[in-house]
NUMAR-991280 format. One line per 5 residues: number of its first residue (from 1); their letters; for each residue x, y, z of C-alpha. Coordinates in steps of 0.05 Angstrom, whole numbers, plus 5000, padded with zeros to 4 digits. Layout:
BEGIN
NUM	A	X/Y/Z  ... $
END
This chain:
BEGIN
1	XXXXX	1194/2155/7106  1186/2125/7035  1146/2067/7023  1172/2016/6971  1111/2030/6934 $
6	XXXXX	1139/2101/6921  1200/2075/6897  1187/2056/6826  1147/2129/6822  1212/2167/6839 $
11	XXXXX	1258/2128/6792  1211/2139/6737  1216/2210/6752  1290/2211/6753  1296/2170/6682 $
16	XXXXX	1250/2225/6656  1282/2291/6684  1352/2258/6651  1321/2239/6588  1295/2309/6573 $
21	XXXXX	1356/2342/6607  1395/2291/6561  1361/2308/6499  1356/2382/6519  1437/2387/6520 $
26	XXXXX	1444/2348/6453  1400/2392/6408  1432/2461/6432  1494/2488/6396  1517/2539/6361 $
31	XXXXX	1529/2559/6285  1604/2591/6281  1616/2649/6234  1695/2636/6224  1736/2696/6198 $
36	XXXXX	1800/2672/6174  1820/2737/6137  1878/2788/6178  1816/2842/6189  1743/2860/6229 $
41	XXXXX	1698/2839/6190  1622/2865/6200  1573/2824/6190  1488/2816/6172  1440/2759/6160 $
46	XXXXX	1384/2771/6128  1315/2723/6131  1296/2746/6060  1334/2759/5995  1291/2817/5988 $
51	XXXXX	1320/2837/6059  1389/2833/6036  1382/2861/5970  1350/2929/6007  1396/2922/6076 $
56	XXXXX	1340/2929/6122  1315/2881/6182  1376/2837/6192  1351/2783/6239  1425/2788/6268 $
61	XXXXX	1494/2826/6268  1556/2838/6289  1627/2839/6285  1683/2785/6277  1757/2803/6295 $
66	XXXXX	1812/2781/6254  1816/2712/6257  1764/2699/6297  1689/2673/6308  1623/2687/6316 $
71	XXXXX	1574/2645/6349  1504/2646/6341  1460/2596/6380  1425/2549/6343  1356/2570/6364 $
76	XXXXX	1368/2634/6339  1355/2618/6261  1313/2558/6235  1336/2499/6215  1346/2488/6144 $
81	XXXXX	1321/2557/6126  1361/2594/6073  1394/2657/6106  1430/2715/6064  1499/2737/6091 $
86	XXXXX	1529/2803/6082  1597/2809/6106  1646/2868/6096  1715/2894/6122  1712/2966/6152 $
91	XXXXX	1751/2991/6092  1704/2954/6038  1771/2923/6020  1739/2848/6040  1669/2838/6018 $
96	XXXXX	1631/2780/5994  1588/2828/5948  1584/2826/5877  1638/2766/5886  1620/2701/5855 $
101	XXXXX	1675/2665/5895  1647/2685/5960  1579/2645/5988  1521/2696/6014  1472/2635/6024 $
106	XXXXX	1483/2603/6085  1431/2546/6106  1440/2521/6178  1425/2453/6200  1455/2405/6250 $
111	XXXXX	1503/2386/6199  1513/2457/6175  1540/2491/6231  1598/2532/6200  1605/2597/6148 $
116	XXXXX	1670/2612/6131  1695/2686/6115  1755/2666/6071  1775/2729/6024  1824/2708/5981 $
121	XXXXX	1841/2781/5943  1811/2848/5957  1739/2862/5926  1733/2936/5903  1664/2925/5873 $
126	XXXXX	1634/2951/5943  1676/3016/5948  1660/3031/5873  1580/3017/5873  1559/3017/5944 $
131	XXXXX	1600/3054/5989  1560/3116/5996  1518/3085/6045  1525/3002/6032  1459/3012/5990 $
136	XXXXX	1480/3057/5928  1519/3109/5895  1494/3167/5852  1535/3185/5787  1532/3251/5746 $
141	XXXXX	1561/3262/5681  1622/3300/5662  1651/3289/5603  1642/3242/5540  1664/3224/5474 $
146	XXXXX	1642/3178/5415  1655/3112/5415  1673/3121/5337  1729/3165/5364  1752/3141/5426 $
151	XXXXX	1788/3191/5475  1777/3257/5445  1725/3299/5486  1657/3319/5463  1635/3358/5513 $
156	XXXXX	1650/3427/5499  1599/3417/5444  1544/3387/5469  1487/3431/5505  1466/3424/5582 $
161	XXXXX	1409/3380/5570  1456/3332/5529  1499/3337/5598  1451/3314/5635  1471/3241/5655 $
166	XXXXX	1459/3212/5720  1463/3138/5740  1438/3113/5806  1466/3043/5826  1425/2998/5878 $
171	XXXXX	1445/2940/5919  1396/2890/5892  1433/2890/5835  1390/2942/5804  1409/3014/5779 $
176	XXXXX	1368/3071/5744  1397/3122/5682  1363/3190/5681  1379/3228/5613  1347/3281/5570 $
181	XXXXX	1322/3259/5498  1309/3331/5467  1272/3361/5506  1239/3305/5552  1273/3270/5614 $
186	XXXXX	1279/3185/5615  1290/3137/5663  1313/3069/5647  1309/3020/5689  1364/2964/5690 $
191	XXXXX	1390/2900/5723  1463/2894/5733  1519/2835/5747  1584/2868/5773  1655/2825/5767 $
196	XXXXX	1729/2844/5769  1783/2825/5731  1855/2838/5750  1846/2928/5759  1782/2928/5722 $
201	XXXXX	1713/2927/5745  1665/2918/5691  1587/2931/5700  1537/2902/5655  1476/2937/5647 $
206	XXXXX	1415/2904/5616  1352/2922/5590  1322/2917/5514  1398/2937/5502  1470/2923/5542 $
211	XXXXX	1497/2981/5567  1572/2978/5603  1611/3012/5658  1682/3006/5678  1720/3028/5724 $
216	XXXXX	1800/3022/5736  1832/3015/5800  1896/3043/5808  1961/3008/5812  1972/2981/5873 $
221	XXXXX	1905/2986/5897  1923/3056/5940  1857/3086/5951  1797/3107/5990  1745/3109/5937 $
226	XXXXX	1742/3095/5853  1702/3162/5843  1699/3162/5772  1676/3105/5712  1659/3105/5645 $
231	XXXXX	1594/3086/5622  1573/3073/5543  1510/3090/5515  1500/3082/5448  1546/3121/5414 $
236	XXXXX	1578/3162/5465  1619/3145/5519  1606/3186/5590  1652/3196/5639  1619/3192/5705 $
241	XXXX	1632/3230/5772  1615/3187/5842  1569/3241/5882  1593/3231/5958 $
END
């Protein structure tokens, strides 16, 4: 039998046990990845840029089907901590890499609890500079021309260490050129920005010099890869072959 003594002890209890179930309930929710494009999208979040930049150790993944959402609880990533968000469609068609339209900074909070994956046209920067494995794509030369005479071949007179071209383009918007200068191999080492316009994908390579690549997509956008680009050097033009 209770005492009226115990009374006051037991409703002091109760308060408690609802205050912290109370408070409990109001700090959980969820952050909603919202994909409001027609296709699965896949996507990664990254703790570090330096994560992102290299694809390794996403703190969480997954996929989103058309039109629909992903939630992630809120204890899962730290409040007001800037996260890096790689999202992609299966075909690389829908990407928000190399597109300055598209946010890849997402920094939760209880007043940030939404990303939105809105694609408004198809980004073929992906397919053309990362689709070998979503980290980089490896370029050889095969043909080339001087820029002071645009469109007629030089390569049937050049030698096989004058061939020798190859570009290799990272994620982290970095890329190397391996060449022959006589008869000793370079390596530059460049940073890159990457934007399309209309059917032409332009890169711009930078280190004491600018150095550019393009690339054309065909009409209509009918394709599974963009497997060759043309990449100035000084003064020659190279036609460059995507190595799959």
């Amino acid at each position: 039998m209770f005492t009226l003594k115990r009374i006051p002890v037991l409703c002091l209890l109760a308060v408690m046990v609802a205050f912290f179930t109370g408070c409990k309930k109001q700090g959980s929710y969820n952050y909603t990845f919202v994909n409001q494009s027609d296709k699965q999208i896949n996507i990664y979040i990254y703790r570090t840029e330096a994560d992102y930049n290299g694809g390794k150790w996403p703190a969480i993944s997954g996929t989103i089907n058309a039109h629909g959402n992903y939630a992630v609880p809120s204890g899962a990533l730290e409040d007001s901590k800037d996260y890096y968000v790689d999202w992609y469609s299966s075909d690389l068609m829908y990407s928000n890499w190399g597109d300055s339209t598209q946010a890849n900074k997402f920094t939760p909070s209880a007043s940030v609890k939404t990303f939105n994956i809105n694609p408004t046209q198809p980004n073929y920067m992906r397919k053309l500079a990362l689709d070998y494995d979503l980290l980089k794509t490896n370029w050889i030369g095969v043909d080339a021309y001087d820029t002071a005479n645009p469109g007629v071949s030089v390569w049937a007179t050049m030698t096989d260490k004058m061939k020798y071209r190859v570009l290799n383009i990272q994620r982290g918007f970095v890329a190397d050129y391996e060449y022959m200068d006589g008869n000793d191999s370079e390596k530059d080492n460049y940073i890159y920005t990457i934007r399309q316009n209309g059917n032409t994908i332009t890169m711009i390579f930078k280190d004491e010099r600018t150095h550019t690549l393009t690339a054309q997509i065909p009409a209509g956008g009918n394709l599974k890869n963009i497997d060759t680009a043309w990449f100035s050097f000084y003064d020659k033009v190279y036609k460059l072959a995507k190595q799959h």
